[in-house]
KESE-680456 format. One record per atom (N, C-alpha, C): atom name; residue number from 1; chain; x, y, z. Coordinates in Angstrom, 1 decimal, decimal comma. Layout:
% residues N
- CA/NUM/A/X/Y/Z
...
***
This chain:
% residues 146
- N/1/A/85,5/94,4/83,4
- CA/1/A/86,7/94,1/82,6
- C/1/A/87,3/92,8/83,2
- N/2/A/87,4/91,9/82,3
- CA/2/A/88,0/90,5/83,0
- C/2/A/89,5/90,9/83,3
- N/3/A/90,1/90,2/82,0
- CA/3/A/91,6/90,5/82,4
- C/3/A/92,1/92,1/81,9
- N/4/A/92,3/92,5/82,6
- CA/4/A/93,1/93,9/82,9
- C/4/A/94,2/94,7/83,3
- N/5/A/95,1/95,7/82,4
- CA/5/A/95,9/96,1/83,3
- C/5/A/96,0/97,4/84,2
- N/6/A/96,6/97,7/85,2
- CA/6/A/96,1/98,7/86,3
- C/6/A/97,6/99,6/86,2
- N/7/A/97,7/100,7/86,7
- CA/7/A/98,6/101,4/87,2
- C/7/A/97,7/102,8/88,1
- N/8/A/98,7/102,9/88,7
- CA/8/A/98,5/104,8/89,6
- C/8/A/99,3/105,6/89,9
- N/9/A/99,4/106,8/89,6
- CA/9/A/100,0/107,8/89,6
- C/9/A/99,4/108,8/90,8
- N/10/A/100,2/109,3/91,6
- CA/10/A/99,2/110,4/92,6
- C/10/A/99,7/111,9/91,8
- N/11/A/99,0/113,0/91,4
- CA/11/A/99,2/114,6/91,3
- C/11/A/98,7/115,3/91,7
- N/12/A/99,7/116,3/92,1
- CA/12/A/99,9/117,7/93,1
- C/12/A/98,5/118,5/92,2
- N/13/A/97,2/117,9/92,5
- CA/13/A/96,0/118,7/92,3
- C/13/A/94,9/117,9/92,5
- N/14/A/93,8/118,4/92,7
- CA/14/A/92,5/118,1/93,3
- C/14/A/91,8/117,7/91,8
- N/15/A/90,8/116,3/92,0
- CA/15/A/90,1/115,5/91,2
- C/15/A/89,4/116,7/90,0
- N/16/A/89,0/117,4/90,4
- CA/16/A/88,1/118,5/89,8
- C/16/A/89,5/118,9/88,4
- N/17/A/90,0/119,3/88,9
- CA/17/A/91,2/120,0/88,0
- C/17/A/92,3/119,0/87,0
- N/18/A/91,8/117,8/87,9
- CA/18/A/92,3/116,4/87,0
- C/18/A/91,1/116,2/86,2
- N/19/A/90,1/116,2/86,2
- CA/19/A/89,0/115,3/85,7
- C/19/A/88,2/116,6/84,4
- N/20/A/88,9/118,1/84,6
- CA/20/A/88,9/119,3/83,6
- C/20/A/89,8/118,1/82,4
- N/21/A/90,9/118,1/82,8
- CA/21/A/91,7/117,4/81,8
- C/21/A/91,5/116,5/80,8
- N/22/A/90,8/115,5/81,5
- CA/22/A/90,6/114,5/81,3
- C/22/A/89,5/114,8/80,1
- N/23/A/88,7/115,7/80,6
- CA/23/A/87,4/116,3/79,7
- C/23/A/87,6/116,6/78,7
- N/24/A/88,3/117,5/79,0
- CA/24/A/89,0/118,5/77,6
- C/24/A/89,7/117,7/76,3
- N/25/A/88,8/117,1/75,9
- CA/25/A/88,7/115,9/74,5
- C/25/A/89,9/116,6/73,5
- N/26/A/89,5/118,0/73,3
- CA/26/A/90,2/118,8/72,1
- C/26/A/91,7/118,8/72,2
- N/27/A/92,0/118,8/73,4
- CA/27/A/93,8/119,1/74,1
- C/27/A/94,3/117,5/74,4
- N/28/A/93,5/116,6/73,8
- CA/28/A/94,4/115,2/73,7
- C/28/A/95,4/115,6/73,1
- N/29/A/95,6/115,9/71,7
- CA/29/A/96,7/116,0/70,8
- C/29/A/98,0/116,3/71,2
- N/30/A/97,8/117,8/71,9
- CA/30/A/98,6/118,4/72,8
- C/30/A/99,5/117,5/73,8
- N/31/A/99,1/116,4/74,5
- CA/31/A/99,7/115,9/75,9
- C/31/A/99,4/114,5/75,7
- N/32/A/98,8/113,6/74,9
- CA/32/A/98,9/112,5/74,1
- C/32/A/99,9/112,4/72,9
- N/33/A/100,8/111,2/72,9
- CA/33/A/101,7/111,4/71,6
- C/33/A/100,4/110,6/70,6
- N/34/A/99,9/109,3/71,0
- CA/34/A/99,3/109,3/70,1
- C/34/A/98,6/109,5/68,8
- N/35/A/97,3/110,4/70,3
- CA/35/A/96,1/111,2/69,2
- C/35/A/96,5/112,0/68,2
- N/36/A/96,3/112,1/67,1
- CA/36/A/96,4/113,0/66,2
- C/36/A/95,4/113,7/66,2
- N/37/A/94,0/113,3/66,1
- CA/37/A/92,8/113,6/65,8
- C/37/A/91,8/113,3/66,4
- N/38/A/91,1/114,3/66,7
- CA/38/A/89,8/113,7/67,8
- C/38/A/88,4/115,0/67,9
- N/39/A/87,4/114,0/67,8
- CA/39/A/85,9/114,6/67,7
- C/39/A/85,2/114,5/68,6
- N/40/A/84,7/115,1/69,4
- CA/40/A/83,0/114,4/69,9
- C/40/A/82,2/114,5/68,9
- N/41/A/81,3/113,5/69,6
- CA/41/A/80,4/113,0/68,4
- C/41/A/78,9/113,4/69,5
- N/42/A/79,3/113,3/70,4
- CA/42/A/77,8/113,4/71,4
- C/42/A/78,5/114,1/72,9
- N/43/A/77,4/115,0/73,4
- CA/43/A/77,7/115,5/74,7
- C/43/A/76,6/114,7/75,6
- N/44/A/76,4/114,8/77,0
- CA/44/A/75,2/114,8/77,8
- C/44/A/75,0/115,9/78,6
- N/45/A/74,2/116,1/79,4
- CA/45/A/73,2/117,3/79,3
- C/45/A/74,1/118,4/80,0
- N/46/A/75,1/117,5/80,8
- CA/46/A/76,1/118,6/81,0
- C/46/A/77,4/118,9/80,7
- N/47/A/77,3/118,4/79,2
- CA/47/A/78,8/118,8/78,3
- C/47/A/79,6/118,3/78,4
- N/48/A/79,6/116,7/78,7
- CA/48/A/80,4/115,8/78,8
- C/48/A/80,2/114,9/78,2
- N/49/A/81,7/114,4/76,9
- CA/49/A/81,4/113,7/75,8
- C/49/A/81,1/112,4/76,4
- N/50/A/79,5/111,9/75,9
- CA/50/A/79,4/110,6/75,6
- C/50/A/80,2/109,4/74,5
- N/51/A/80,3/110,2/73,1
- CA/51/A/80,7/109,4/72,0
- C/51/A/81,9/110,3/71,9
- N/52/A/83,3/109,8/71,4
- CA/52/A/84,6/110,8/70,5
- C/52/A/85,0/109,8/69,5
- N/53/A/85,3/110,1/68,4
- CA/53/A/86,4/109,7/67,5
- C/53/A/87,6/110,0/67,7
- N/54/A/88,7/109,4/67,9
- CA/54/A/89,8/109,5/67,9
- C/54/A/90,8/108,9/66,9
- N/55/A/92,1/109,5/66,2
- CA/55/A/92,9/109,0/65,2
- C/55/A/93,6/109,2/65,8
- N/56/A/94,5/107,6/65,8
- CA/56/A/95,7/107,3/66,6
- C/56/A/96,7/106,8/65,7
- N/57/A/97,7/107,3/66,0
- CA/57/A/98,9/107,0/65,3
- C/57/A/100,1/106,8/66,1
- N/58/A/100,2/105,4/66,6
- CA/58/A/101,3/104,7/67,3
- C/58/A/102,7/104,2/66,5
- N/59/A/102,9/104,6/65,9
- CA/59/A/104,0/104,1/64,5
- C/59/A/103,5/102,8/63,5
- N/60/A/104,1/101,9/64,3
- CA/60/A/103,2/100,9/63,7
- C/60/A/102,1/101,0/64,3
- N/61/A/100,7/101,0/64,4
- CA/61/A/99,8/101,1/64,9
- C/61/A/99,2/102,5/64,9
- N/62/A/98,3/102,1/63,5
- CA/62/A/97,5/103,7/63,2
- C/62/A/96,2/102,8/63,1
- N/63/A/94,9/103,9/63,7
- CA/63/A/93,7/103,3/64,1
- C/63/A/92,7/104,4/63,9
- N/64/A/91,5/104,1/64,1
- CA/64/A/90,5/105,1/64,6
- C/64/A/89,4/104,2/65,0
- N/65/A/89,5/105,1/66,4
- CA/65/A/88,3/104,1/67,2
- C/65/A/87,0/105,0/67,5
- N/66/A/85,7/104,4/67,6
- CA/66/A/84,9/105,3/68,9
- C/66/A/84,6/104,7/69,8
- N/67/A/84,8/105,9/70,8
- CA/67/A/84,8/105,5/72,4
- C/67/A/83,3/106,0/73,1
- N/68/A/82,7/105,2/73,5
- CA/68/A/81,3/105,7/74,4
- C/68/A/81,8/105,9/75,9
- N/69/A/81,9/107,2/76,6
- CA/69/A/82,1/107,6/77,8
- C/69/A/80,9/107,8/78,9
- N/70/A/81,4/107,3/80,1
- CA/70/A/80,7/107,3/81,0
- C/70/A/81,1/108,0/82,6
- N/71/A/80,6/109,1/82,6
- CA/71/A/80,7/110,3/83,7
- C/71/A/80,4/109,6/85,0
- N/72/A/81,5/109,6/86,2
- CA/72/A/80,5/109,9/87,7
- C/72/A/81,5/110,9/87,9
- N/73/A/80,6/112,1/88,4
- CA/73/A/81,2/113,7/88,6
- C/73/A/82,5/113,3/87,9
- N/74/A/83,6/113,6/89,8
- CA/74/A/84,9/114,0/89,8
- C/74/A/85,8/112,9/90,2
- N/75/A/85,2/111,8/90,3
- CA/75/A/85,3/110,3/91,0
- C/75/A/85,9/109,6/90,1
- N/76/A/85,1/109,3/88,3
- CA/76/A/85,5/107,9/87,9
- C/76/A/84,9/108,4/86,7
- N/77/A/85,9/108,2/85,4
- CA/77/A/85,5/108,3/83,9
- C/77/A/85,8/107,1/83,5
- N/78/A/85,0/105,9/83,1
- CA/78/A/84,8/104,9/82,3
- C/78/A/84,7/104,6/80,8
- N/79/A/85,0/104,1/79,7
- CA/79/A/85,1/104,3/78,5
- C/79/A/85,0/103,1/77,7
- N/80/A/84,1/102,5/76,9
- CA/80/A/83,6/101,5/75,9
- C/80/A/84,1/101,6/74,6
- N/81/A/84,5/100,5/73,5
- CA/81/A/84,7/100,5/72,3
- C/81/A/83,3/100,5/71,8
- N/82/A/83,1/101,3/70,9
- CA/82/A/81,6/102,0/70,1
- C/82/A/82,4/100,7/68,7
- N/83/A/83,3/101,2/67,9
- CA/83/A/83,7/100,6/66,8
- C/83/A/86,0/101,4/66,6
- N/84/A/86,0/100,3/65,8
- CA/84/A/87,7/100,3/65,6
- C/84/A/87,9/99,0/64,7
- N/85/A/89,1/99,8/63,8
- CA/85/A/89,5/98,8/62,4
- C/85/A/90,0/97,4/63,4
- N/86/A/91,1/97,5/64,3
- CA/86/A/91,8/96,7/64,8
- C/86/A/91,5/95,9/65,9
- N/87/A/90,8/97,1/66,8
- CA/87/A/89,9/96,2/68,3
- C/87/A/89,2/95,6/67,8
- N/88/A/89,1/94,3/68,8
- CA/88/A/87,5/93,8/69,5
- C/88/A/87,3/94,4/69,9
- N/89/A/87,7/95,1/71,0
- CA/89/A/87,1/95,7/72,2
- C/89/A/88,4/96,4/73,0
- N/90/A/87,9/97,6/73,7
- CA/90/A/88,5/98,4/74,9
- C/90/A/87,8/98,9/75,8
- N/91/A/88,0/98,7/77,1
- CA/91/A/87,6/99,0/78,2
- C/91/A/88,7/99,9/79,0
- N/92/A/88,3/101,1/79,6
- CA/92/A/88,9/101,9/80,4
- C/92/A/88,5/102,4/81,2
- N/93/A/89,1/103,0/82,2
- CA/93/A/89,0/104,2/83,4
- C/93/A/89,7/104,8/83,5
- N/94/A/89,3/106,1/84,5
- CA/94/A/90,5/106,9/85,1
- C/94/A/89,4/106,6/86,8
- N/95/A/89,9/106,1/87,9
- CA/95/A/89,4/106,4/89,0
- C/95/A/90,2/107,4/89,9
- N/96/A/89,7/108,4/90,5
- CA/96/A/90,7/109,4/91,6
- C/96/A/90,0/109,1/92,6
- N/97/A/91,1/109,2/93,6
- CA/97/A/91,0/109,5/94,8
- C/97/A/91,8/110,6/95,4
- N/98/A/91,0/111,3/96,1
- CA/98/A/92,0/112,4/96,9
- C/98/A/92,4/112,2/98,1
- N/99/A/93,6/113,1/98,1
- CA/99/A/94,8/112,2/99,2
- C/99/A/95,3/113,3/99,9
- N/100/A/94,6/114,2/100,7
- CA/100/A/95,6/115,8/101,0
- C/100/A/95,8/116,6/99,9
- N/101/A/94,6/117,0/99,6
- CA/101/A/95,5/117,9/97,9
- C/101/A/95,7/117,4/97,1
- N/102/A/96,5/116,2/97,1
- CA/102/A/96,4/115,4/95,7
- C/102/A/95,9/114,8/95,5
- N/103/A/96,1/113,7/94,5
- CA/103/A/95,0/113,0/94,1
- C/103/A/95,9/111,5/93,7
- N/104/A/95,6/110,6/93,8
- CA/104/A/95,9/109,3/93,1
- C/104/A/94,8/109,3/92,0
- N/105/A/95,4/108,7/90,9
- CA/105/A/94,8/108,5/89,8
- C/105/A/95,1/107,1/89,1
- N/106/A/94,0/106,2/89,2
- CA/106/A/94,4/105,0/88,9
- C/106/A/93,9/104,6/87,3
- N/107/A/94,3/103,8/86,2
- CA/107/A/94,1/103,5/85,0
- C/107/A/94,0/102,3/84,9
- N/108/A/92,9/102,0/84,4
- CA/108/A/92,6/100,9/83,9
- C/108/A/92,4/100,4/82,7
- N/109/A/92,5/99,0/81,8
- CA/109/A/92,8/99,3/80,6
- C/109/A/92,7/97,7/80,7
- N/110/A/91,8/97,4/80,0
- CA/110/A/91,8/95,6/78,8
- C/110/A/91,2/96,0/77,3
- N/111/A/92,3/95,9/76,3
- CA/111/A/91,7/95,7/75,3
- C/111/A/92,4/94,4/74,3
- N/112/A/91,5/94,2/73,3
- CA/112/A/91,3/92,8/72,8
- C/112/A/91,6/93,0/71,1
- N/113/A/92,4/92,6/70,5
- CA/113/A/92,7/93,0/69,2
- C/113/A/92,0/91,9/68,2
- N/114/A/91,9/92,4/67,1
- CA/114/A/91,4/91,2/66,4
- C/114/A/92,1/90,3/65,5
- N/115/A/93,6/90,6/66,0
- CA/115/A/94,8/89,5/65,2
- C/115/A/95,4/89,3/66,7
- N/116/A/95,4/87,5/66,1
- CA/116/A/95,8/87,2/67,3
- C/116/A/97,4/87,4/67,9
- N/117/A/97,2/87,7/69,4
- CA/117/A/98,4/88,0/70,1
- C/117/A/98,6/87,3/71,3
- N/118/A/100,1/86,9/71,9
- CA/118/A/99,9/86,4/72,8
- C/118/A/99,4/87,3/74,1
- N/119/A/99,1/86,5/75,3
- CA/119/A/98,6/87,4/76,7
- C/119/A/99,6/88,2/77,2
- N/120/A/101,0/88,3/77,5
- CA/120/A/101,8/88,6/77,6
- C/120/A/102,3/90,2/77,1
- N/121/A/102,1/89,9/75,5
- CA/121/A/102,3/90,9/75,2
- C/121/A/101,3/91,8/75,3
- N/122/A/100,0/91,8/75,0
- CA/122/A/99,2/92,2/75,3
- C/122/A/99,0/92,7/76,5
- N/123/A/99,2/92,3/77,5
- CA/123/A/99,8/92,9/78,8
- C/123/A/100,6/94,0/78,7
- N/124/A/101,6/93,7/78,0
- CA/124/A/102,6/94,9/77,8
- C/124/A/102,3/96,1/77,1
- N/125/A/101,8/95,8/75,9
- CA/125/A/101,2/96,7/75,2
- C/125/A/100,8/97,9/76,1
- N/126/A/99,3/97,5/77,3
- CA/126/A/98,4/98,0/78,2
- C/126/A/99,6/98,7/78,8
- N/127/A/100,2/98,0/79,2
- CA/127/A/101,1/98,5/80,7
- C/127/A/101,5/99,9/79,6
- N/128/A/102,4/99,9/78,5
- CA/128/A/102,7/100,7/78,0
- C/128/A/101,9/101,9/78,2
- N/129/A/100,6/101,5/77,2
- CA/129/A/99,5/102,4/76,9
- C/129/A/99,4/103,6/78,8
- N/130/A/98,7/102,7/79,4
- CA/130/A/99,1/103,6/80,9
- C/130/A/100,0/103,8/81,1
- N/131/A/101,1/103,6/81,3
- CA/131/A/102,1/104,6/81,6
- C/131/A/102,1/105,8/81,4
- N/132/A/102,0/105,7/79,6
- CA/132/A/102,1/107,4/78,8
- C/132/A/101,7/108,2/79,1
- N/133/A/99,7/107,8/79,3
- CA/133/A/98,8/108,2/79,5
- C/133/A/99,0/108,6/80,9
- N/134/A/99,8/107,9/82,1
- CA/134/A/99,4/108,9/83,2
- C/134/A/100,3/109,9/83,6
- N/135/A/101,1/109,3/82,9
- CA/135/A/102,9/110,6/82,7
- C/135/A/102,4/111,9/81,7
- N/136/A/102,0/111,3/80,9
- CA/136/A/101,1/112,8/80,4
- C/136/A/100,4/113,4/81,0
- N/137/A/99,1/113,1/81,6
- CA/137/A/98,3/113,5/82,4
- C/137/A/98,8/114,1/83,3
- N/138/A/99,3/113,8/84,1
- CA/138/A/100,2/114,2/85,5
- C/138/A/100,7/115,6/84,9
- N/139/A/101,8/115,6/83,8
- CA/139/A/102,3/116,6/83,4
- C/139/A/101,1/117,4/82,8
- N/140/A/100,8/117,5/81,8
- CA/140/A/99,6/118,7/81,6
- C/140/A/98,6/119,1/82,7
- N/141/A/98,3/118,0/84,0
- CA/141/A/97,3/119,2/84,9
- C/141/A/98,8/119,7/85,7
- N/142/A/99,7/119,0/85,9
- CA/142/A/100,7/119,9/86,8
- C/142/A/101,1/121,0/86,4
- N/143/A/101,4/121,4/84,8
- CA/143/A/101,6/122,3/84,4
- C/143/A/100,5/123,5/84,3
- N/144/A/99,2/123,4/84,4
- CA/144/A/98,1/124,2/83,9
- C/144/A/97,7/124,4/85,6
- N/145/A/98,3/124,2/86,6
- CA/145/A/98,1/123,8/87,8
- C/145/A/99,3/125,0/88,5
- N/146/A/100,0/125,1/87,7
- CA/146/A/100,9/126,1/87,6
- C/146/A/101,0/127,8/88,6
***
């Protein structure tokens, strides 16, 4: 990922119980305002989505992308734009590290639209996009953590 934006969040639970979450494709809807709608399209041999569809509805910004995902264990989930009406391209992560029981969880995030925008905002956009994404997260494994 050239240019990129980063954020991290640490939560009161262990990579394994973060990285269930993260998994759990079907319970986006739930703890994403975004997603509306979301499919796997492919698992690998250990039940972890390769390909999802997802339908996203940002207000202004309604899409549907597919994302090709890329597993190491409980470490690092990486994520590719497959195809999308609006992207060039998206690149993601989630990387954890554990910290005494918790965990830092860092987000990473460059994606490329295909109407032109300044760098800036596009920056912002990202920054946005992570935020949500780790304020949600944080909250749904803290609460199922319960």
């Amino acid at each position: 990922m050239a240019e990129h934006t980063r954020s991290s969040t640490t939560i009161e639970a262990g990579p394994a119980a973060i990285m269930a979450v993260i998994a759990d494709f079907a319970a986006y809807p739930v703890w994403t305002g975004e997603v509306k709608e979301i499919e796997v399209l492919a698992e690998d041999a250990g039940g972890r989505a390769e390909q999802v569809r997802l339908l996203l509805d940002a207000g202004a910004i309604k899409d549907e992308h597919v994302l090709a995902y890329t597993w190491d264990g409980d470490r690092k989930v990486s994520w590719t734009l497959v195809k999308s009406q609006m992207l060039k391209s998206l690149d993601g992560s989630y990387t954890l590290t554990p910290a005494g029981g918790r965990t830092e969880v860092t987000y990473q995030l460059a994606v490329d639209v295909k109407i032109p925008m300044l760098g800036m905002i596009k920056r912002k956009a990202e920054k946005v996009i992570i935020d949500r994404a780790l304020a949600g997260l944080k909250k749904r494994v803290e609460e199922l953590s319960v």
